[in-house]
C-alpha positions in Angstrom: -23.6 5.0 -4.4 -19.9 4.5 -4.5 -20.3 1.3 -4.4 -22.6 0.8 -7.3 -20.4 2.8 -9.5 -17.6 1.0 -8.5 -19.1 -2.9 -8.6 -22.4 -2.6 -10.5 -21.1 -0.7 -13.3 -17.5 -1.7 -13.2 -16.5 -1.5 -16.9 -18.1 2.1 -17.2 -16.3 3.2 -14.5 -12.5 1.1 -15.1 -11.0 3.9 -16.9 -7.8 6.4 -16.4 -8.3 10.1 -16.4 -5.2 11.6 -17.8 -3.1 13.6 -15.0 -0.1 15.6 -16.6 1.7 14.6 -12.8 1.7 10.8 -13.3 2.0 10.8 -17.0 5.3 12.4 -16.6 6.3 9.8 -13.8 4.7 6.8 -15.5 4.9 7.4 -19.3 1.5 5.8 -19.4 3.5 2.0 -19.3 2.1 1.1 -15.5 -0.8 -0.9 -14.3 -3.2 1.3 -12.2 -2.4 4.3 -14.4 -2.7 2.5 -17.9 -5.8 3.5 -19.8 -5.2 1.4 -22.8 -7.1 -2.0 -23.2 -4.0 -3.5 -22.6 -4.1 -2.6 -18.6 -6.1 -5.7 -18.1 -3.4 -7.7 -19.8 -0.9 -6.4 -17.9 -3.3 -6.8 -14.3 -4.0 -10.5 -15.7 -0.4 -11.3 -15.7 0.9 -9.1 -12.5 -2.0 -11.3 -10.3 -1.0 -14.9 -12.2 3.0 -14.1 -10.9 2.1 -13.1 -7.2 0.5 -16.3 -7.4 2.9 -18.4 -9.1 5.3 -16.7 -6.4 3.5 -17.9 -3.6 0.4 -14.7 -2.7 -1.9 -16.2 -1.0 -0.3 -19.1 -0.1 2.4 -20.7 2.7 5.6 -19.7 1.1 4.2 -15.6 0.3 3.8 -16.0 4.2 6.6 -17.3 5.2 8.5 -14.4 3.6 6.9 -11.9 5.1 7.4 -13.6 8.7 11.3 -13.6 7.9 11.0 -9.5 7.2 9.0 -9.6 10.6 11.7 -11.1 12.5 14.3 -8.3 11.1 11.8 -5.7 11.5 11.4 -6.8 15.4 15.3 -7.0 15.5 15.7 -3.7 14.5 13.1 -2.1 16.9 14.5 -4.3 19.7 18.1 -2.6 18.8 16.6 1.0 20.2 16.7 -0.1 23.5 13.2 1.7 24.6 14.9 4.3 23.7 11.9 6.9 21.9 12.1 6.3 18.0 10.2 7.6 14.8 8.7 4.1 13.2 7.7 5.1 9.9 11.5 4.4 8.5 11.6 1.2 9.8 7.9 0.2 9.0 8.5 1.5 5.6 11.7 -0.9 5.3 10.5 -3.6 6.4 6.7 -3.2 4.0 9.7 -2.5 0.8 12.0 -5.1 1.7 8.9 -7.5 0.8 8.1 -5.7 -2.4 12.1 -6.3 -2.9 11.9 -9.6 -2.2 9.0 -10.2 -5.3 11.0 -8.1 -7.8 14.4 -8.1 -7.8 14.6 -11.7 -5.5 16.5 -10.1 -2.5 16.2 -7.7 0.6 18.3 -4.7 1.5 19.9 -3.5 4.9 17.6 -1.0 6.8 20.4 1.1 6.9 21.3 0.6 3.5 21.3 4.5 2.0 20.5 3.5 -1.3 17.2 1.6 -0.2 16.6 4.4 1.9 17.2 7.3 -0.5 14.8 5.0 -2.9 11.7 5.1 -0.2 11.8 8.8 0.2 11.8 8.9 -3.7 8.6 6.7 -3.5 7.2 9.3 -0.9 7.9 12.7 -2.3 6.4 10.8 -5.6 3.0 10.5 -3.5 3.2 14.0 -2.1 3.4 15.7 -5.5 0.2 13.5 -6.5 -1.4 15.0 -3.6 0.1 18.8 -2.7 -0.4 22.2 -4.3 2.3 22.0 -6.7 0.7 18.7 -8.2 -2.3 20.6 -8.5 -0.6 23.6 -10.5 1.7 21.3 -12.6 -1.7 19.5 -13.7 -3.3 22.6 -14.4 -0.1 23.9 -16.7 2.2 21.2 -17.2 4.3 22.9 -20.2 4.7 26.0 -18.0 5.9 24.2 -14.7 8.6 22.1 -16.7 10.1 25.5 -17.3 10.2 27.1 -13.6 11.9 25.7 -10.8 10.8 24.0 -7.8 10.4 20.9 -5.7 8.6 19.0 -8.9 11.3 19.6 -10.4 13.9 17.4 -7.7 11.4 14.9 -7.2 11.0 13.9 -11.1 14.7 14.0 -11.2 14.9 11.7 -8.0 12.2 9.4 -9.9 14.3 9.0 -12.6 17.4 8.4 -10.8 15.0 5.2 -9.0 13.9 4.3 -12.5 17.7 4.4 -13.6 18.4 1.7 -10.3 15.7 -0.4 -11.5 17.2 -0.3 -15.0 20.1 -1.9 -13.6 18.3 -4.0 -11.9 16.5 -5.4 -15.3 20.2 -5.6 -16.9 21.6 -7.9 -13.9 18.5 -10.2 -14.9 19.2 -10.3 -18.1 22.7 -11.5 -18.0 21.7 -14.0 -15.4 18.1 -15.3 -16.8 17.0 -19.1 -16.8 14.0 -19.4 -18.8 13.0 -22.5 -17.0 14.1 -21.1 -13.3 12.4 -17.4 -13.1 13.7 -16.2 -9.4 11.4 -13.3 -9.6 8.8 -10.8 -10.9 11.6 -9.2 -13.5 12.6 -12.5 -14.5 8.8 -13.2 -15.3 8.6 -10.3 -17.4 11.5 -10.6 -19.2 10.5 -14.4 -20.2 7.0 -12.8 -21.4 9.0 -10.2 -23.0 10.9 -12.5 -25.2 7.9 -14.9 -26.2 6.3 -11.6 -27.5 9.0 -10.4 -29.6 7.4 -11.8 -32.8 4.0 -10.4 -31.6 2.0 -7.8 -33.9 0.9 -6.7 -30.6 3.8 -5.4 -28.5 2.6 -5.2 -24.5 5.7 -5.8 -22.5 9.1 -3.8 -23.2 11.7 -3.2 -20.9 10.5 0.4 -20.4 7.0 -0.5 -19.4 8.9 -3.3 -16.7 11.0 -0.3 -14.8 7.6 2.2 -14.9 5.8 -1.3 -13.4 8.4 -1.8 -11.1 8.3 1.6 -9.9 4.3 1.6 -9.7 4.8 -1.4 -7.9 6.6 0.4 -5.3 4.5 3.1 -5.8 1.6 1.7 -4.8 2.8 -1.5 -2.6 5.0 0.4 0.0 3.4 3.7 1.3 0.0 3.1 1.8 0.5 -0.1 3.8 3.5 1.1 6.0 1.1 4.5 6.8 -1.7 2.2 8.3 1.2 -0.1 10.0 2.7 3.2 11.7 -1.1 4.5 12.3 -2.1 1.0 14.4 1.2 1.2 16.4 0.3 4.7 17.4 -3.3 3.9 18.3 -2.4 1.0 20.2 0.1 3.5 22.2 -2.5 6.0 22.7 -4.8 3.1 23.8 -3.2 0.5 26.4 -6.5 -1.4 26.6 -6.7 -2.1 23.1 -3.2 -2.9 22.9 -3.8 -5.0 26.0 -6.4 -7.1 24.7 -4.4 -7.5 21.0 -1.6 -8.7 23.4 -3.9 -11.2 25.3 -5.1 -12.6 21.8 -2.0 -13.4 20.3 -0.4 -14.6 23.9 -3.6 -17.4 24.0 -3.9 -18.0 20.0 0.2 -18.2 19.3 2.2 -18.2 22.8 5.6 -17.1 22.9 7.8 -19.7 20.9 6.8 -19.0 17.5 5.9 -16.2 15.1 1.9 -15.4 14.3 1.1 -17.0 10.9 -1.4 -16.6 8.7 -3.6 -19.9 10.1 -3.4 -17.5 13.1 -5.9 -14.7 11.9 -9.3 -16.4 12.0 -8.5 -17.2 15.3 -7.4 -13.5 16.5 -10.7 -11.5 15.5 -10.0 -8.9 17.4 -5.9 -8.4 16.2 -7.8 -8.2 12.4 -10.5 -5.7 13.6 -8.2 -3.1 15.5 -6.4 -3.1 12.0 -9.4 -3.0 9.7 -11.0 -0.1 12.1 -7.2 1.9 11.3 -7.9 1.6 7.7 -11.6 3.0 8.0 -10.0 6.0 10.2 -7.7 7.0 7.3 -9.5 10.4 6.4 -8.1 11.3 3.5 -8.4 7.7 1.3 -8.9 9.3 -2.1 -8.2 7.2 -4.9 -4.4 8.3 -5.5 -5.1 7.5 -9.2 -8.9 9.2 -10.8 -10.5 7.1 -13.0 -12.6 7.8 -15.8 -15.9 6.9 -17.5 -15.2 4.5 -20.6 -18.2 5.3 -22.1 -21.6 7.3 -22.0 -23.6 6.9 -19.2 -26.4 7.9 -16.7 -26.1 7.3 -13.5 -28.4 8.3 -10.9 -30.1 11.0 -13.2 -27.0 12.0 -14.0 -25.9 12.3 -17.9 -21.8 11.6 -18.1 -20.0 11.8 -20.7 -17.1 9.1 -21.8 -13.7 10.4 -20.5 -15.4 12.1 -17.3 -13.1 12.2 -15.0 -14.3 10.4 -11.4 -12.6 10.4 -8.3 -14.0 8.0 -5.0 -14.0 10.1 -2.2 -14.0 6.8 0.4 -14.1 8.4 3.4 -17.8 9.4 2.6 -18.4 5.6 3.2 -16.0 4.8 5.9 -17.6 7.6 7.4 -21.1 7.0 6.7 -23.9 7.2 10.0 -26.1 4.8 7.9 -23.2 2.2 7.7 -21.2 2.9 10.8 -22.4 3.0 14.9 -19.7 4.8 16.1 -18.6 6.7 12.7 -16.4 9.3 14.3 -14.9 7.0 16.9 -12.4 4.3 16.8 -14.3 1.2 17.7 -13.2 -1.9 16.6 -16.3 -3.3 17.4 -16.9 -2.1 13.9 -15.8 -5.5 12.7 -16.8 -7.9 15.0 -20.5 -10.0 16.1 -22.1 -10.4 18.5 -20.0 -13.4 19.4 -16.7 -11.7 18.9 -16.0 -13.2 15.8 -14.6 -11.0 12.7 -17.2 -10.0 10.3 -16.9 -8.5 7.2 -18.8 -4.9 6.4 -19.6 -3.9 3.1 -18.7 -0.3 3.5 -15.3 -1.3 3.9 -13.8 0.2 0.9 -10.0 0.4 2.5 -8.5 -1.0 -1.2 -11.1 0.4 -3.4 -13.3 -1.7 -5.4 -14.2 -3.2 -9.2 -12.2 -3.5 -12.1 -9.7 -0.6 -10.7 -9.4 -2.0 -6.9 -5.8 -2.4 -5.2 -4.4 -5.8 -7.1 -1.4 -6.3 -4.3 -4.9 -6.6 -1.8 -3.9 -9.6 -0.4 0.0 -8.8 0.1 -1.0 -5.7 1.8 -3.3 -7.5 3.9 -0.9 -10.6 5.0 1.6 -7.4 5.8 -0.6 -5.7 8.2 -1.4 -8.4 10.0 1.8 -10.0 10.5 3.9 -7.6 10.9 1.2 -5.8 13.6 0.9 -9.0 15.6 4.8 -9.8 15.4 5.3 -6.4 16.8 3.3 -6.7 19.5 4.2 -10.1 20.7 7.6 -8.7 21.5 6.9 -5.3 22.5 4.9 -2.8 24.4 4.6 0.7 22.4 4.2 4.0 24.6 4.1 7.3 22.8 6.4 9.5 24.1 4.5 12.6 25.1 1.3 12.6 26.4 -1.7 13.0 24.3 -4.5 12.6 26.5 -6.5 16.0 25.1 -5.9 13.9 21.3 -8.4 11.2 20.0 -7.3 8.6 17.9 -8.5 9.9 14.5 -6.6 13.3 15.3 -3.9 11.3 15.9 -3.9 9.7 13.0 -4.1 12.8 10.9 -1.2 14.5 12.9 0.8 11.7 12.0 -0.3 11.9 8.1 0.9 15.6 8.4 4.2 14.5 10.0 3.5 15.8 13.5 3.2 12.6 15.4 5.2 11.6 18.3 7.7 9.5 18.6 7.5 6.0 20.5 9.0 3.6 22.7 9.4 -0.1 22.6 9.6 -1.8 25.6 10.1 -5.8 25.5 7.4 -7.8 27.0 
C-alpha cells in the first residue's frame, strides 16, 4: 500500500506538511522540506550538480575511497584499543558531504567540524523526541520557555552562521567558468537569475540547502555504517564470509571500488539487510496530499498530512522469510547473486525519495568493505543473550558497546 501511495500516485502524495520544528530550522528555503512548486526546481538542479560533480561516476568514487583511506587511518591509530565508532563514521560520511559543498575536508579532530556534526544530530533528535512533539503542538508558547530546543536552534544557527561564511569565501574567490563546488554552482545560478521575475535561488535559501544537505546526507548513512560494523562484531561468520569476498574479489593491494560491488553480492546484502533492520525508518520529513483524493476507500483531503511508517514493509511476513531475523539471504538468489526486493524502501520512494540515494549508497559500501579489508571488529563486552536487531536499537538509543579493531 505504501508503495502505491508513494509510486502510483506520486504527485498526490509529493507534498510538505507544515512542522512548526523544521520551519523554524529551515525557513521553508530547503529541498526535502520545500512545499512550494519551486522544490522540484531546486531537486532538478541539486541532482544535475552531483552529476556534473562526478555522482555516479569514477571521479564521485574516487573521493570517497580517499575519505576511506583516512577513515581506516584513523581507526588503525586506536591500536585495538576499544573505541566508540560513531564519531569517526560520522567524519568520515561529512567530510564527503564537505568535500561536494565547500571543495575541501576537515581534520577528524578538527573541533569546529566536530561541534558542527553534533549540531546536525541534536537537529535530528528534536525532529524526533518529546520536546519536538510539544514545540509542534505550541510553537509560540515554547519560543518563550526555556529548554534544550532552545540551545539546539541557537547551535543551528551558529552552523548556518559557518556556512554563511563559507558562501562569502566563495564569493570573493568565484570563476564563473571554473565552479570548484556545489556553492560555487549556486552562486553562478544565483547571478544568471538576478533579472528573473521569478526569484528561486538567494543566498539564504543556499546556507538552509547546505544545512539540509548535511541534514539529511550525514546522519542517516553514518547510523547504518556504525549499525553493519556492530552486526558484523556480534556475528564473526558474517564478517568472515564479507572478509573472504573482498580478499578473492579485491586482494590486498588496492582499495574496493565501485566495479567491485557486482562482484561481492554478499558485502551489498549484509548492508542492505542493516538498512531493512532499522526499526524506526519514519520519514524524518511528513508529507502531505497536494490535492483531493481517495485512496483505498479512503476520502483525503488536500493538505492531509501523511507520514510512511517503512518499517511496516521492511517488516512485512508477506514480503520477508525471515522478517524478524537478520538474514542476508534476504537479498540474494538462489545462485548467490544480489537481487533486488521491492519492499526495500531503505531511501523512501516517488517524487519525495532520498535524492543523495546514490552518494549514500557508494558510502556504505565503500567505506564497509574498506573497513573490513583492514580490520577485524570485536565488541567489547559480550552480547551473546542480544540479537542483532536489539542491537541495533541499543545502539540507536546510545547504549551500544564499544569496539575493537584488530588489523588483519
Amino acid at each position: 500500500m505504501i508503495k502505491e501511495a508513494l509510486i502510483d500516485h506520486a504527485e498526490e502524495f509529493s507534498g510538505r506538511n507544515i512542522v512548526p520544528t523544521i520551519e523554524r530550522i529551515f525557513h521553508n528555503q530547503g529541498l526535502a522540506t520545500n512545499d512550494e512548486r519551486n522544490w522540484k526546481e531546486r531537486r532538478h538542479f541539486m541532482l544535475s550538480t552531483l552529476r556534473n560533480f562526478g555522482m555516479g561516476k569514477k571521479q564521485m568514487s574516487e573521493r570517497v575511497q580517499e575519505e576511506a583511506l583516512c577513515l581506516m587511518e584513523e581507526v588503525g591509530s586506536i591500536q585495538g584499543q576499544p573505541f566508540e565508532p560513531k564519531r569517526k563514521c560520522t567524519s568520515a560520511v561529512s567530510n564527503v558531504i564537505c568535500a561536494v559543498v565547500f571543495g575541501n575536508r576537515f581534520d577528524y579532530q578538527d573541533q569546529t567540524f566536530i561541534e558542527n556534526q553534533k549540531t546536525v544530530e541534536s537537529l535530528l533528535k528534536l525532529c524526533s523526541n518529546f520536546t519536538g512533539m510539544v514545540y509542534n503542538s505550541f510553537p509560540r508558547t515554547m519560543e518563550y520557555l526555556p529548554g534544550q530546543h532552545t540551545k539546539t536552534f541557537a547551535d543551528i544557527e551558529k552552523l548556518c552562521d559557518f556556512i554563511h561564511e563559507k558562501v562569502v569565501l566563495h564569493q570573493k574567490t568565484l570563476d564563473i567558468q571554473e565552479p570548484r563546488d556545489f556553492i560555487d554552482c549556486f552562486l553562478i545560478k544565483l547571478e544568471k537569475e538576478q533579472n528573473s521575475s521569478k526569484i528561486i535561488y538567494t543566498p539564504e535559501s543556499l546556507v538552509r540547502f547546505v544545512l539540509e544537505m548535511f541534514f539529511a546526507g550525514t546522519v542517516s548513512t553514518s547510523n547504518v555504517l556504525v549499525s553493519s560494523l556492530l552486526v558484523v562484531a556480534k556475528l564473526p561468520h558474517i564478517q568472515a564470509k564479507v572478509q573472504q569476498e573482498i580478499t578473492e574479489v579485491v586482494g590486498t593491494n588496492r582499495i574496493p571500488s565501485m566495479e567491485d560491488r557486482l562482484k561481492m553480492p554478499f558485502t551489498n546484502a549484509v548492508i542492505h539487510e542493516v538498512q531493512r533492520c532499522w526499526k524506526d525508518s519514519l520519514e524524518t520529513f511528513p508529507r502531505a496530499t497536494t490535492c483531493d483524493i481517495k485512496f483505498h476507500g479512503y476520502n483525503i483531503p488536500k493538505y492531509t498530512a501523511v507520514v510512511p511508517v517503512l518499517p511496516s514493509v521492511h517488516f512485512d511476513p508477506l514480503q520477508w522469510e525471515t522478517p524478524e531475523k537478520f538474514n542476508p539471504d534476504h537479498f540474494l538468489d538462489e545462485k548467490g547473486q544480489f537481487r533486488k526486493r521491492d519492499a526495500f524502501m531503505a531511501f523512501s520512494a516517488g517524487k519525495r525519495s532520498c535524492p543523495g540515494e546514490a552518494l549514500a549508497r557508494m558510502e556504505l559500501f565503500l567505506f564497509f568493505s574498506a573497513l573490513l579489508q583492514k580490520f577485524t571488529f570485536y565488541l567489547d563486552v559480550d552480547t551473546k543473550d542480544m540479537d542483532v536487531i536489539s542491537l541495533i536499537t541499543d545502539f540507536k538509543n546510545n547504549k551500544s558497546p564499544l569496539l575493537r579493531a584488530i588489523k588483519c
